[in-house]
N, C-alpha and C positions, 0 to 999 in steps of 0.2 A: 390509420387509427390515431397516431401523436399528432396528426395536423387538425384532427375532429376534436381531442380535446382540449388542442391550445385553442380553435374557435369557442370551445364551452366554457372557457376559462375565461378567455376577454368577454364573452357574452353575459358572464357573469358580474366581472366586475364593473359593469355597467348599470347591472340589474340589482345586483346584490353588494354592490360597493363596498357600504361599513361591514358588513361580514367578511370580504374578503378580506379586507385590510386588516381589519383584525385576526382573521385566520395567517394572512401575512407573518405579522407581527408577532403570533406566538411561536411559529415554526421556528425553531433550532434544533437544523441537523450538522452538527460538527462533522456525522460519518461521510457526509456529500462534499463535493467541494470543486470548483473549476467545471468543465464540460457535462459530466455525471447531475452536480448540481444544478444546471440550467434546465438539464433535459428533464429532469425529473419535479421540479419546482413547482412547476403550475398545475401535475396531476396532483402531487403534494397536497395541493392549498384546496383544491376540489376533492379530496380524499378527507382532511379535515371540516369540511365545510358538509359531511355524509357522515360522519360520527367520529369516534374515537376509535373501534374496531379495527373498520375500514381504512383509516388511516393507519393502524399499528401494522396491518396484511400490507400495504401497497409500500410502508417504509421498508418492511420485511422482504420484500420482492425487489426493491428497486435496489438496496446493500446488495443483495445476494447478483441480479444483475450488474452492476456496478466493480463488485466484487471477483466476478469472473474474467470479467473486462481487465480489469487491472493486472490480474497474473499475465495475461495472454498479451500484452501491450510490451513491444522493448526486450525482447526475450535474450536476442544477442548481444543486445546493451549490456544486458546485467552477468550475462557470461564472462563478457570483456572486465568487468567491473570485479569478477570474482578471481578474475587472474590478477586485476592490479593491484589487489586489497591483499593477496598473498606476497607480493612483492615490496609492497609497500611494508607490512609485515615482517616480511624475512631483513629488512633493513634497519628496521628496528630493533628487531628478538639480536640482528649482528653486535648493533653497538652495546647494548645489554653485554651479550658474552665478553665484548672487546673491555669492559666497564668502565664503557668512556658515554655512558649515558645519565645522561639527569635528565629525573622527570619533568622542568621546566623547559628543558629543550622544545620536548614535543608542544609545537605552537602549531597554527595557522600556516606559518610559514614555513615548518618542514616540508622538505625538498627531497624528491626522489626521482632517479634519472635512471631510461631503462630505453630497450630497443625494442622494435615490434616482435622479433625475433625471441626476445625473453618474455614476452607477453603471449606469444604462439608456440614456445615448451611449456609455461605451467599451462595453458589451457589446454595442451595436448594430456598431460598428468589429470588432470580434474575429468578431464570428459571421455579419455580413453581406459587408463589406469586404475583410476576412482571410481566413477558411477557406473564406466560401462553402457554410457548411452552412444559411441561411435566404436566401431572397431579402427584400427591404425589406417587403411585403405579411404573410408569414410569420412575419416577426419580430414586428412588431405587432404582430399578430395575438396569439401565444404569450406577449410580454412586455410589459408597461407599470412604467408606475412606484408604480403600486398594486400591484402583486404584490410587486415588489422589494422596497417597503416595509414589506411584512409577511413578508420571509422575513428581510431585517435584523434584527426585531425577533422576531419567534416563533425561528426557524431558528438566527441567530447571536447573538439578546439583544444588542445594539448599545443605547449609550443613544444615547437623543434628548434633543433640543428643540428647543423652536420659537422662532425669531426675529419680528421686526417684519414685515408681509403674513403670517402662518401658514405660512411656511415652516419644513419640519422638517428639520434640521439633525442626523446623526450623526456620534458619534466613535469612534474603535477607533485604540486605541494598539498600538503594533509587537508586544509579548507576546500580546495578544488575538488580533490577526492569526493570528498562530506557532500561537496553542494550536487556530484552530480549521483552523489547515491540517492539524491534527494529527490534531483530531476528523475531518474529513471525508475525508483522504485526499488530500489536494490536495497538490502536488508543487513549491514557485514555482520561478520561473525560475532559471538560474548566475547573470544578472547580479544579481536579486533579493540570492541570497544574496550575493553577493559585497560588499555594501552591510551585512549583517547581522555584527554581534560574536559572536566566539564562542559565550560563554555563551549566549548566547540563542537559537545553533542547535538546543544540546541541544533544547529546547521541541518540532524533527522529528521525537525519535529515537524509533523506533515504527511510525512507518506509513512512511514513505518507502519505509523499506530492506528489509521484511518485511511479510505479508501479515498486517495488521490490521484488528481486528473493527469497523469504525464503526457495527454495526449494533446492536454492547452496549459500552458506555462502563465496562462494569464490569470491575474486575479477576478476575482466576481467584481464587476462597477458595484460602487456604491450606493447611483439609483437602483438595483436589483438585489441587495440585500434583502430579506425578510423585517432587517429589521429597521427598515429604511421606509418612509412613508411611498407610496408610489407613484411613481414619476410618470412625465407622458414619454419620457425616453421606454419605459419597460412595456409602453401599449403596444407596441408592433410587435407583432409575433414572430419567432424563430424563424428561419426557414429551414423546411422538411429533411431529415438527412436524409442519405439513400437508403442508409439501414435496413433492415427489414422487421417492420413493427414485432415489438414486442405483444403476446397476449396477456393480458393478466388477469388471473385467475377472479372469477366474480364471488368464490367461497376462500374460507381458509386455506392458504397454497400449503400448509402442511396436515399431514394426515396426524389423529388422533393419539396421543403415545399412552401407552400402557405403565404404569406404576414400576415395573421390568424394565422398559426400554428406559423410561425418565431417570433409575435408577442408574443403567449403564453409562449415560451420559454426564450422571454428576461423576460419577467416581471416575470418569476418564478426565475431567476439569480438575478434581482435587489433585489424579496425579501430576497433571500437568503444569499446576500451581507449586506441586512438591520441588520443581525441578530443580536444578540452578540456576538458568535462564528466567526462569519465572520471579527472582528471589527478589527481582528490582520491582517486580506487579507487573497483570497484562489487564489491557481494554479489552473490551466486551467483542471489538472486533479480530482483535488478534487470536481468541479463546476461540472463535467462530470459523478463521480459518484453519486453526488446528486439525479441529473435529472435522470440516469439511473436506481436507485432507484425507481423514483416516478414513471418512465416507468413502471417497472418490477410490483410494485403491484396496474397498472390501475390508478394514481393521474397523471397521464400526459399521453394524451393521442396521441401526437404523435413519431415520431418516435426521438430518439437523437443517434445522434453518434459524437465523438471525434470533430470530423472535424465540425459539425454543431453546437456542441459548440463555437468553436475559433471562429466561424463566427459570432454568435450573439455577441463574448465580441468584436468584432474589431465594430462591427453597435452601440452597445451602447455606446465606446470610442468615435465613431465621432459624436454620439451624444451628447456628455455630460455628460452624466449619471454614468458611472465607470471610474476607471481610473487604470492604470495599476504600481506596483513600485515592484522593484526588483523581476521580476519574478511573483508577487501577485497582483489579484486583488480586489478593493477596492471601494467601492460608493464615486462620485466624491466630491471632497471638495466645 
């Protein structure tokens, strides 16, 4: 099916050129970006090029695809990442108590030095102690500190060395960290950042707040922007992944909601905006994964997709209740 309509897509822009290009041209999807965005570009531009509707459905479906993908990508990465980020952490919160901490210390260049060993007790505490997704038997089983130790080094390129007994010893300073929460999808904690200087948040922006591609590190070329006229580099088309085609729906992929259920789903955004986590504002995709969340383990019981999200923040906007700034939204002042 994706190889039928990247043919109807080069077939078009042959036939139908100045409309493609122009349909090109208006497309800005910030929530796309890297592999997600290729694959889905060119139904995009043919989806546009069929109404406004139809393209709101297929943008709707392709997040929501997009978006599953992304949880499900890197899973052990970002375990490893939840242990360092407590380590890195507990390193911090020391010199705090020592009060031999100033806030301009913490740079880029903070430096924290730890063993695969200390990285395979907090992950044993988080996944056996805390969530309760391994019991002590399972855990072992799955993790040691041989594995850890080559996923340090293959996985995140962490340098090493080795001290007095052949102990090996790595380091990852606070930017390393940032960049590979970045690469992998990893989300750290409020209090985390709360400890992090500005500049150096930038280093999230990318994958936190929009569904990015950890699965290609590379940027989109320039001839394949949208917003780039089109080159004869972007006429050959992709070739097929193995995948297994997606279907997409030829109607509305979400069912009708009742003035009840629309309801239940604002007032689960307004608490969500109440948070403290919220206090800084969320994008329209991070509200989407919330709710999708509570979907997925039965705390909400009806249906949410992308699109029936926008809709309840645009109902609450005209009512008062949120408000929207730079892209984020925010409980009204």
């Amino acid at each position: 099916m994706y190889t039928e309509i990247v043919k109807n897509y080069f077939l078009d822009r042959l036939t139908r050129t100045w409309e493609v290009y122009e349909a090109m041209e208006s497309l800005k999807i910030p929530e796309l970006s890297g592999r997600p965005f290729e694959l889905w570009f060119p139904l995009l531009v043919i989806a546009k090029l069929s109404g406004e509707e139809v393209y709101r459905n297929v943008l709707s479906y392709a997040l929501e695809v997009a978006g599953k993908r992304f949880e499900e990508v890197y899973v052990e990465e970002k375990k490893l990442l939840n242990a360092i980020e407590r380590i890195v952490y507990g390193k911090i919160r020391e010199l705090e108590m020592q009060e031999t901490f100033v806030k301009t210390e913490v740079t880029g260049g903070f430096t924290v030095e730890f063993q695969a060993k200390d990285v395979h007790e907090v992950l044993r505490q988080i996944m056996v102690d805390e969530n309760k997704e391994l019991d002590e038997r399972e855990f072992m089983r799955k993790w040691n500190t041989q594995k850890i130790g080559i996923r340090l080094h293959r996985s995140f390129k962490l340098k090493s060395s080795k001290v007095s007994g052949g102990k090996r010893i790595y380091n990852i300073t606070l930017e390393k960290f940032l960049e590979l929460c970045r690469i992998f999808g990893y989300k750290p904690s409020e209090e985390f950042m709360e400890k992090i200087p500005e500049p150096l948040k930038a280093k999230l922006q990318g994958n936190v707040a929009s569904v990015a591609c950890v699965a290609s590190s590379q940027r989109i070329p320039e001839s394949q922007k949208p917003s780039e006229k089109p080159s004869e580099q972007a006429e050959t088309p992709s070739e097929p992944t193995s995948e297994k085609p997606q279907t997409i729906p030829r109607e509305t992929p979400h069912m009708p909601h009742s003035p009840h259920q629309t309801s239940q789903i604002k007032e689960i955004i307004v608490k969500t905006l109440s948070t403290k986590e919220a206090s800084s504002g969320l994008k329209n995709r991070d509200i989407y994964k919330i709710l999708a969340e509570l979907q997925k383990h039965g705390k909400l019981k009806v249906m949410v997709t992308y699109d029936i999200v926008k809709k309840a923040l645009e109902e609450l906007r005209k009512e008062g209740k949120v408000q929207e700034e730079n892209g984020s939204w925010k409980l009204a002042q």
